[in-house]
Backbone as JSON Lines, residues from 0, in Angstrom:
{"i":0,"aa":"X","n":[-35.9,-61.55,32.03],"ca":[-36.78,-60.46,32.39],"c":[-36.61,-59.32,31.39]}
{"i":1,"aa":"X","n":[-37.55,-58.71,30.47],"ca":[-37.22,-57.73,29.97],"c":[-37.27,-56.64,30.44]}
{"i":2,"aa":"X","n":[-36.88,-55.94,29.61],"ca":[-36.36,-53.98,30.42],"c":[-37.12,-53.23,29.7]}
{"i":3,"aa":"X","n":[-37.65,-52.43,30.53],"ca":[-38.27,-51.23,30.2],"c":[-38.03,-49.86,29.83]}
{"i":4,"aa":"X","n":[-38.33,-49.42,28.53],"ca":[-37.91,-47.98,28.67],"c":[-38.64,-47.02,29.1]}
{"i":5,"aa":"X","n":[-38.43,-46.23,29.76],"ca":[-38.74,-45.1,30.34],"c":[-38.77,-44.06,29.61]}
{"i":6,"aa":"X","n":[-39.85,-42.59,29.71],"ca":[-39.38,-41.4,29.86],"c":[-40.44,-40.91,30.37]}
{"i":7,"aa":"X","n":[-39.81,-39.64,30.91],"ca":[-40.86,-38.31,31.02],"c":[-41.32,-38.01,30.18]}
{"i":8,"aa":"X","n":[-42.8,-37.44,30.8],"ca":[-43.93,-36.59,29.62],"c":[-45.05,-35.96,30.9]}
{"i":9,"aa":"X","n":[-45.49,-34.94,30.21],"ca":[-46.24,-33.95,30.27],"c":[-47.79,-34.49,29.88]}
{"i":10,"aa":"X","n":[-48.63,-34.49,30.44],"ca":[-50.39,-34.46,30.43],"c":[-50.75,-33.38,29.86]}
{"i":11,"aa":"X","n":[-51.5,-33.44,28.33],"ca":[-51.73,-32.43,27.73],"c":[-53.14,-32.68,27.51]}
{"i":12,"aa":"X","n":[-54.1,-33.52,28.01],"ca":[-55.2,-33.7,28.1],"c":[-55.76,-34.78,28.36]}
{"i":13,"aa":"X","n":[-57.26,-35.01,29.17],"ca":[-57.9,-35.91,29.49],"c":[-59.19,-36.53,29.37]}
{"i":14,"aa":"X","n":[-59.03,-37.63,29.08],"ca":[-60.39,-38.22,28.3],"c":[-60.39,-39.34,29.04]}
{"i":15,"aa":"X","n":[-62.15,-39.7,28.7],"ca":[-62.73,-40.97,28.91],"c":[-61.76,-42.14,28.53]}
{"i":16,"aa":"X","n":[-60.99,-42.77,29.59],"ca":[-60.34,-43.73,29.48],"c":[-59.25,-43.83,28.62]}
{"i":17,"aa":"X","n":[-58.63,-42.38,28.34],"ca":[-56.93,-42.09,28.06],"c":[-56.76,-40.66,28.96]}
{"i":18,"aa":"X","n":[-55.22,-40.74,28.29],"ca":[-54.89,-39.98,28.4],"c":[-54.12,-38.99,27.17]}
{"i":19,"aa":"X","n":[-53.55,-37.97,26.76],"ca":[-53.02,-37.48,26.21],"c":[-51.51,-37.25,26.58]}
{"i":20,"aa":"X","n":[-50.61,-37.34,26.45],"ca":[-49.47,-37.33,27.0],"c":[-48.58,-36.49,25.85]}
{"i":21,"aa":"X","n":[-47.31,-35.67,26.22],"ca":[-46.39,-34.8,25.74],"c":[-45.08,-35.47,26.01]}
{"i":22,"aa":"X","n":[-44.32,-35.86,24.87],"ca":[-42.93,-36.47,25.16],"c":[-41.93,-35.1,24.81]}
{"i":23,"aa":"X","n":[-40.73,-34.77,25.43],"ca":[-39.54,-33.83,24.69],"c":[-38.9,-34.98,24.5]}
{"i":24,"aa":"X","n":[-38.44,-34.85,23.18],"ca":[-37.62,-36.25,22.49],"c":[-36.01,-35.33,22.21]}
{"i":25,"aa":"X","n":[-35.16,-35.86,22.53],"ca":[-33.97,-35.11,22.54],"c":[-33.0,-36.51,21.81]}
{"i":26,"aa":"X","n":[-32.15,-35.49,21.12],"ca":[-31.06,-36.59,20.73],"c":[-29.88,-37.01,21.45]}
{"i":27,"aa":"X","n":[-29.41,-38.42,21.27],"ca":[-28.46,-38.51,22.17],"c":[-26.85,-37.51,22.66]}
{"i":28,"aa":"X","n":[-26.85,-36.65,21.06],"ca":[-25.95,-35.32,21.04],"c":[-26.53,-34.73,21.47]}
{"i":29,"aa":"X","n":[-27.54,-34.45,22.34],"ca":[-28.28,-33.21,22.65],"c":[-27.4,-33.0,23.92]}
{"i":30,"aa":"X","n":[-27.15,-33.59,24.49],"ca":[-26.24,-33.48,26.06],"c":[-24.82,-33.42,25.45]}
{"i":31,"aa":"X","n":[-23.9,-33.38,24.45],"ca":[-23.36,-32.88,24.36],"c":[-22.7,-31.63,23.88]}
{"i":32,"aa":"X","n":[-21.6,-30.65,24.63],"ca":[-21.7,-29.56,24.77],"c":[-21.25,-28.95,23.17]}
{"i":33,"aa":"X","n":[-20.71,-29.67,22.41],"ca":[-20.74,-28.69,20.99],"c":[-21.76,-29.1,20.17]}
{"i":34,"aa":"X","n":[-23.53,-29.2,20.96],"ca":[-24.72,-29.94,19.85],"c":[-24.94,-28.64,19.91]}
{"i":35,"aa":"X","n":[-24.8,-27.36,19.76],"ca":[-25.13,-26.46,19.03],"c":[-24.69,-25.93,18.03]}
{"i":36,"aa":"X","n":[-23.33,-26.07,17.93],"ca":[-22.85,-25.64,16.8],"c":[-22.69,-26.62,14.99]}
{"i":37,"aa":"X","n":[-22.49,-28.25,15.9],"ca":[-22.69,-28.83,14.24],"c":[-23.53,-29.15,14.2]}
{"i":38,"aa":"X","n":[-24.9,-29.24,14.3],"ca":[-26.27,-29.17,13.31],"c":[-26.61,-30.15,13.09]}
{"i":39,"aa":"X","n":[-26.11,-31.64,13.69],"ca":[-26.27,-32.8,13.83],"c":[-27.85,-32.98,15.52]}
{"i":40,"aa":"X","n":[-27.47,-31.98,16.42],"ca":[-28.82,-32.3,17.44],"c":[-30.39,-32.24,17.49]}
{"i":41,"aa":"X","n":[-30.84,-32.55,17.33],"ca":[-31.86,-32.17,17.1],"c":[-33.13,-32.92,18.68]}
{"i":42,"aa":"X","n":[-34.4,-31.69,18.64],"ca":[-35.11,-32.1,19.72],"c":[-36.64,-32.0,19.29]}
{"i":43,"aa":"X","n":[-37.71,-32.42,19.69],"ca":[-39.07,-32.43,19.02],"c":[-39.95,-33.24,20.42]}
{"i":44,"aa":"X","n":[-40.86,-32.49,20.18],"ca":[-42.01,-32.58,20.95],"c":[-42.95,-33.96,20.34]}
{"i":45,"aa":"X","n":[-43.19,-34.8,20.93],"ca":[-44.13,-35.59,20.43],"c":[-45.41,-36.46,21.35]}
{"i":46,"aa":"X","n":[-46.11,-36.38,20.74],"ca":[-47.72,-36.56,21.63],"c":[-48.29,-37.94,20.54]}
{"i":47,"aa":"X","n":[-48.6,-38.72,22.12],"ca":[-49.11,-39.59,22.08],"c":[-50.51,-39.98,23.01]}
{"i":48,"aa":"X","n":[-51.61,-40.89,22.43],"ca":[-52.34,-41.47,23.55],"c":[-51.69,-42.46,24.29]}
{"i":49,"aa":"X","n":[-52.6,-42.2,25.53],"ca":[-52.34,-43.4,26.59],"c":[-53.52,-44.13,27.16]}
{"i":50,"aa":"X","n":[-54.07,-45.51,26.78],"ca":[-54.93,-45.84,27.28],"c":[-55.14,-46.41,28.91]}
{"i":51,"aa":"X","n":[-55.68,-46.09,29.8],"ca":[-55.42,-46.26,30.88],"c":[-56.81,-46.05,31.93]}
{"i":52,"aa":"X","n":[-57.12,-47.44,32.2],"ca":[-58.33,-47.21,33.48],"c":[-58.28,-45.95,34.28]}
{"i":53,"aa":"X","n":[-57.27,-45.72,34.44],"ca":[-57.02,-44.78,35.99],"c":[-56.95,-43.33,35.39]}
{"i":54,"aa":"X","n":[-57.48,-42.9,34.37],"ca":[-57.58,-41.82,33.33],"c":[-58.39,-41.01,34.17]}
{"i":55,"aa":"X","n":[-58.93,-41.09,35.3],"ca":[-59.76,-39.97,36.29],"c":[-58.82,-39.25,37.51]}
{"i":56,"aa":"X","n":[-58.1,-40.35,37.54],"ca":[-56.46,-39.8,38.43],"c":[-55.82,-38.77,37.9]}
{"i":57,"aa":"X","n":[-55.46,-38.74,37.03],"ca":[-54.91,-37.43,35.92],"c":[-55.29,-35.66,35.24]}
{"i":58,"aa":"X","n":[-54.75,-34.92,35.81],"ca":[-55.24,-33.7,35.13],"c":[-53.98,-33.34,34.35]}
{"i":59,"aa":"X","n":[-54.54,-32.4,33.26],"ca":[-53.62,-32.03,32.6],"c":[-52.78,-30.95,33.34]}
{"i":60,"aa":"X","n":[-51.39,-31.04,32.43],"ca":[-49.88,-30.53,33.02],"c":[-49.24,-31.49,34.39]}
{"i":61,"aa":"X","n":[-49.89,-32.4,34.53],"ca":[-49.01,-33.49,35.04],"c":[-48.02,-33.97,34.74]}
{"i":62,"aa":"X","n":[-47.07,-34.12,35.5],"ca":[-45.88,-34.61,35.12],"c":[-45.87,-36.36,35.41]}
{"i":63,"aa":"X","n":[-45.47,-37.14,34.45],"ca":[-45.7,-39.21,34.71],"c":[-44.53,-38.93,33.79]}
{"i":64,"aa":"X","n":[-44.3,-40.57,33.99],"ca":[-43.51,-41.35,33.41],"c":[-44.19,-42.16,32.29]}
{"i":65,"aa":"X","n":[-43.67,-42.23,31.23],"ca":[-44.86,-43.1,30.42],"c":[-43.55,-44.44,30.02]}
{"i":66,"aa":"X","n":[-44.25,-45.76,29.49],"ca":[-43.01,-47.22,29.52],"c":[-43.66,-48.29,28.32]}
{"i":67,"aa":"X","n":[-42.8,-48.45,27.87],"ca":[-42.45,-49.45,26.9],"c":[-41.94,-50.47,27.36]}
{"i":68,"aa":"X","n":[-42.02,-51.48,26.94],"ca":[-40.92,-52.85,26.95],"c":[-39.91,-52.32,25.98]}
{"i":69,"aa":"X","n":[-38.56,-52.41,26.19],"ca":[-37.62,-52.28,25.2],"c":[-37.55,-53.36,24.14]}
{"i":70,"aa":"X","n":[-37.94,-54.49,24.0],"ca":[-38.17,-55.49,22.76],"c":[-38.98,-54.97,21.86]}
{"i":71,"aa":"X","n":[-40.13,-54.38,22.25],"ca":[-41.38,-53.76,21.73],"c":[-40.97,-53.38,20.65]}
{"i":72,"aa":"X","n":[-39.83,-52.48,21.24],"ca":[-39.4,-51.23,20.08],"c":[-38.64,-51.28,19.58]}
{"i":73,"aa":"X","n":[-37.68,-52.77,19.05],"ca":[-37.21,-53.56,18.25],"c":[-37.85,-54.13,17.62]}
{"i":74,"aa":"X","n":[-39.4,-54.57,18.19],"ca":[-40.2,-55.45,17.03],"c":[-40.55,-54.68,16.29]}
{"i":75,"aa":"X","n":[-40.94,-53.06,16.72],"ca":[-41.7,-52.22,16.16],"c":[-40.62,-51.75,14.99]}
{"i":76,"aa":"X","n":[-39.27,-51.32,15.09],"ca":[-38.58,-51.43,13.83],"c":[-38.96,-52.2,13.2]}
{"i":77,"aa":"X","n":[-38.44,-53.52,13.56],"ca":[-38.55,-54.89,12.36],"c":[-39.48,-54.38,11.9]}
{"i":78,"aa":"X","n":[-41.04,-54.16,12.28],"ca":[-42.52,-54.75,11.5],"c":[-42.55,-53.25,10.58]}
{"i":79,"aa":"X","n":[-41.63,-52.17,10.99],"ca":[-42.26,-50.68,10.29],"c":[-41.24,-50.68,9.19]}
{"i":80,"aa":"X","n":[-40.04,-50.88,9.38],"ca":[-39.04,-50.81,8.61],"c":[-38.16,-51.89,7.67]}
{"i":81,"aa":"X","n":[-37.72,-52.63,8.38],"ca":[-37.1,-54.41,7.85],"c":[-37.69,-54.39,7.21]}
{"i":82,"aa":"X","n":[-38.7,-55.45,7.45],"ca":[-40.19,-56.19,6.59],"c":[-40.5,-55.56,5.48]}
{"i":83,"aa":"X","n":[-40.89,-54.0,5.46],"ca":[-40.99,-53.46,4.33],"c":[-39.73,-53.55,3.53]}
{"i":84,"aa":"X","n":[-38.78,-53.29,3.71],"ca":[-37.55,-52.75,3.0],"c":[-36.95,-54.34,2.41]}
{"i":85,"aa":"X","n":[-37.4,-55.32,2.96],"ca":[-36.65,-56.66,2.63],"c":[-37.82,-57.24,1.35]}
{"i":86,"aa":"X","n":[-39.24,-56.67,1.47],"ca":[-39.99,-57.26,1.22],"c":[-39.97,-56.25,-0.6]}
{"i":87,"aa":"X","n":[-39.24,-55.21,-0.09],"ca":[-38.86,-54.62,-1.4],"c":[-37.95,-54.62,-2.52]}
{"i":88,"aa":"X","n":[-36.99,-55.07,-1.8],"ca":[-35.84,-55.36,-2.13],"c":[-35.89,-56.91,-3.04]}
{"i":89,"aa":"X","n":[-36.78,-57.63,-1.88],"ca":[-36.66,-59.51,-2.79],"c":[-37.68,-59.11,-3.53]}
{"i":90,"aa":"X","n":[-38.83,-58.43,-3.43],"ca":[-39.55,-58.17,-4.96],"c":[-38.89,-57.83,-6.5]}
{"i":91,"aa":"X","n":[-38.15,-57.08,-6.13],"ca":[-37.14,-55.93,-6.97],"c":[-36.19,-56.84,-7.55]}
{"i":92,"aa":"X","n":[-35.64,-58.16,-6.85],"ca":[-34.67,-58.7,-7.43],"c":[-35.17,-60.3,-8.37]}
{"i":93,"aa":"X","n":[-36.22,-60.63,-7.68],"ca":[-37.1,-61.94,-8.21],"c":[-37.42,-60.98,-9.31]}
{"i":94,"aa":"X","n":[-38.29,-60.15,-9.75],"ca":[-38.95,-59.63,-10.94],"c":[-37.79,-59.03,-11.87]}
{"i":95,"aa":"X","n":[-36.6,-58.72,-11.01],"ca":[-35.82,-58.27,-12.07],"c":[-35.04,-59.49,-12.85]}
{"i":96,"aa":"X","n":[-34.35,-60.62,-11.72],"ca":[-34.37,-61.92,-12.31],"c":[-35.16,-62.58,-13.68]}
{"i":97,"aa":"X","n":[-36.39,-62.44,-13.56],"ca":[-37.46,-62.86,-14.46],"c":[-37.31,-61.83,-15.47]}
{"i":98,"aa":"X","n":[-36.59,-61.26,-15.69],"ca":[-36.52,-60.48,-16.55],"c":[-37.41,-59.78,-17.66]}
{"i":99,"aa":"X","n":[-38.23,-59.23,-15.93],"ca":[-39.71,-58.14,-16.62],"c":[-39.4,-56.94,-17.23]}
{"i":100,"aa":"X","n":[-40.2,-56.05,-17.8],"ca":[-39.77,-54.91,-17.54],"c":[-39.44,-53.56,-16.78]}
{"i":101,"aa":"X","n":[-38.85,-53.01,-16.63],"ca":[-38.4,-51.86,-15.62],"c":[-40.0,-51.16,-14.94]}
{"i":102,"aa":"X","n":[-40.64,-51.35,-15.93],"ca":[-41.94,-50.46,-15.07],"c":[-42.61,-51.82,-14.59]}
{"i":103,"aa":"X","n":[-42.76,-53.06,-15.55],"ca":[-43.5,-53.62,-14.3],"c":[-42.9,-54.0,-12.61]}
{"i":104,"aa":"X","n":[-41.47,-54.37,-12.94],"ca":[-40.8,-54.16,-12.17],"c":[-41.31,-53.38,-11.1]}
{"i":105,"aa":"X","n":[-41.2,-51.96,-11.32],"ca":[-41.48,-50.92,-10.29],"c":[-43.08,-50.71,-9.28]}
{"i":106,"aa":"X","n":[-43.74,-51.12,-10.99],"ca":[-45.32,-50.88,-10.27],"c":[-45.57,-52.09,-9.49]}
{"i":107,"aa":"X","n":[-45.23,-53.65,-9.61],"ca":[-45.14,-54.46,-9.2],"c":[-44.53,-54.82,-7.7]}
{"i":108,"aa":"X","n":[-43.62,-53.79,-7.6],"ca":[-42.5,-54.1,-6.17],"c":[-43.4,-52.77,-5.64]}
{"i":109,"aa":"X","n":[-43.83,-52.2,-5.8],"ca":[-44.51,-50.49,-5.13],"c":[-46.24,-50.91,-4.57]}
{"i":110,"aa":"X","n":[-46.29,-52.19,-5.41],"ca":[-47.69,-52.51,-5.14],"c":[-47.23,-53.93,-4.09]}
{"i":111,"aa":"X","n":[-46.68,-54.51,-4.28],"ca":[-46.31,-55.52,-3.09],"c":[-45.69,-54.66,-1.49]}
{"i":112,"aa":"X","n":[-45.51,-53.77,-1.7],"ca":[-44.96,-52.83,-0.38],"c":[-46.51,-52.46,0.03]}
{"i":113,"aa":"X","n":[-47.31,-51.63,-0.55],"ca":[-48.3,-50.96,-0.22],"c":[-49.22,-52.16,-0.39]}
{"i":114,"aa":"X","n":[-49.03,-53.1,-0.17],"ca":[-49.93,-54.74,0.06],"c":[-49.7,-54.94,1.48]}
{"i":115,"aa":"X","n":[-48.66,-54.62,1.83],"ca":[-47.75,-54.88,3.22],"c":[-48.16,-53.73,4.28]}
{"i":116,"aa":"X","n":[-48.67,-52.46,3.46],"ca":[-49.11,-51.47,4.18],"c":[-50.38,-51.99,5.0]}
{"i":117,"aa":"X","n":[-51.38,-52.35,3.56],"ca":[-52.7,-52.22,4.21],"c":[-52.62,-54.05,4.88]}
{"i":118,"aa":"X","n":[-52.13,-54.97,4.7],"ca":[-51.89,-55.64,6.08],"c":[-51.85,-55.39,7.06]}
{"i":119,"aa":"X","n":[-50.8,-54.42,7.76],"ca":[-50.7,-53.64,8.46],"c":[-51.99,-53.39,9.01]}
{"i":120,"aa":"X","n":[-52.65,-52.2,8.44],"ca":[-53.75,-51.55,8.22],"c":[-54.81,-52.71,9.16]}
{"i":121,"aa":"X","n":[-54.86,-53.57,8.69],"ca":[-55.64,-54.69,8.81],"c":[-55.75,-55.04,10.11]}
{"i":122,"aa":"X","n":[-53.86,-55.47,10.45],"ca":[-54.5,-55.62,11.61],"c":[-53.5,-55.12,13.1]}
{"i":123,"aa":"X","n":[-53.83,-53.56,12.55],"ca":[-53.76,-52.36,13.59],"c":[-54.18,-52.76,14.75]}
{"i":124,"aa":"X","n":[-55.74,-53.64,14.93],"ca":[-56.12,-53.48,16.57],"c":[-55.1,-54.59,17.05]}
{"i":125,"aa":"X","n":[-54.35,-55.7,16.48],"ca":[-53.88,-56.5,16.6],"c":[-52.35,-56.08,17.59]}
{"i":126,"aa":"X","n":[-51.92,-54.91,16.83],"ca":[-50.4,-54.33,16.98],"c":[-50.75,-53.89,17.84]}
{"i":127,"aa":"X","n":[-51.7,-52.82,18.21],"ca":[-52.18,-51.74,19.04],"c":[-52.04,-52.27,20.93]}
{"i":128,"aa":"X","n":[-52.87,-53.51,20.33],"ca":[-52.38,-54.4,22.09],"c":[-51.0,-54.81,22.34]}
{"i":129,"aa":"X","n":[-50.49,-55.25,21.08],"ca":[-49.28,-55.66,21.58],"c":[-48.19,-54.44,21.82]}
{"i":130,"aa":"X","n":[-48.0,-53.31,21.52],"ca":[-47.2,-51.85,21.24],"c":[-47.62,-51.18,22.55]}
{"i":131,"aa":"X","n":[-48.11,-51.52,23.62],"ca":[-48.92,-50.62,24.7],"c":[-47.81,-50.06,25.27]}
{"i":132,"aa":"X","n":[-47.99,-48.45,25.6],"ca":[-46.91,-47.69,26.26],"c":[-48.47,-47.47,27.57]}
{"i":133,"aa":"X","n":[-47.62,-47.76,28.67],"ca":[-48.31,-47.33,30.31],"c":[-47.52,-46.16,30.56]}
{"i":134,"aa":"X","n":[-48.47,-45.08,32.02],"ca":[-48.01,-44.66,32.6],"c":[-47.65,-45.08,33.71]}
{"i":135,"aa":"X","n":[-46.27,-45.16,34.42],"ca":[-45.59,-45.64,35.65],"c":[-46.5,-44.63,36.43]}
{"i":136,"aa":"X","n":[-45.68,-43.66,36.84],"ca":[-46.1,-42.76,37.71],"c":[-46.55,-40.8,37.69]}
{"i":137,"aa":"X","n":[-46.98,-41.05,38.93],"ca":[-47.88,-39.54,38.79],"c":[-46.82,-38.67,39.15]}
């Protein structure tokens, strides 16, 4: 069974079949009592949509719960971060192997990353279903 992550958020506006939602994102030093003084805590506001039938239930400054699958957001590393960074790295070392030169090298491994971007790009509606954050509750 997978697990869900949770948090609170704030309704910062409402539309035809979303919602707008307000996360406070806090760091895990944030609860502890010397995160003010070393400069390591940090906290940030972040807003997201929420697509959701029941988007007529909702006014803004509501307080919900909004949820993830916790795998989600392990795949969502892998596919944002890994993938790119591996896919840079074995470019970087095959072309350097072959013993190109330093710029094709570069423009070559910079253009195989940003190949990987607009993949991506491509197929956004694809991710978009699979990445779905719900609201639990009102």
């Amino acid at each position: 069974m997978a697990k869900i992550a949770t948090h609170p958020a704030t309704i910062t506006a409402v539309r035809h079949g979303s919602v707008t939602v307000q996360l406070h994102v806090v760091s895990a030093c944030a609860s502890c009592e010397a995160h003010g003084h070393c400069g390591f805590a940090d906290s940030k506001e972040k807003t997201m949509d929420v697509d959701t039938p029941q988007w007529q239930h909702y006014r803004t400054g509501d307080h919900v719960t909004v949820a993830i699958h916790s795998n989600r957001g392990l795949q969502a590393v892998l596919i944002a971060y890994l993938i790119p960074a591996l896919l840079l790295l074995a470019t970087f070392a095959t072309l350097t192997a072959l013993h190109l030169s330093e710029g094709w090298v570069a423009v070559v491994t910079l253009l195989a990353v940003a190949l990987y971007g607009l993949l991506l790009y491509a197929l956004s509606h694809r991710l978009q279903r699979k990445f779905t954050i719900t609201i639990l509750t009102k």
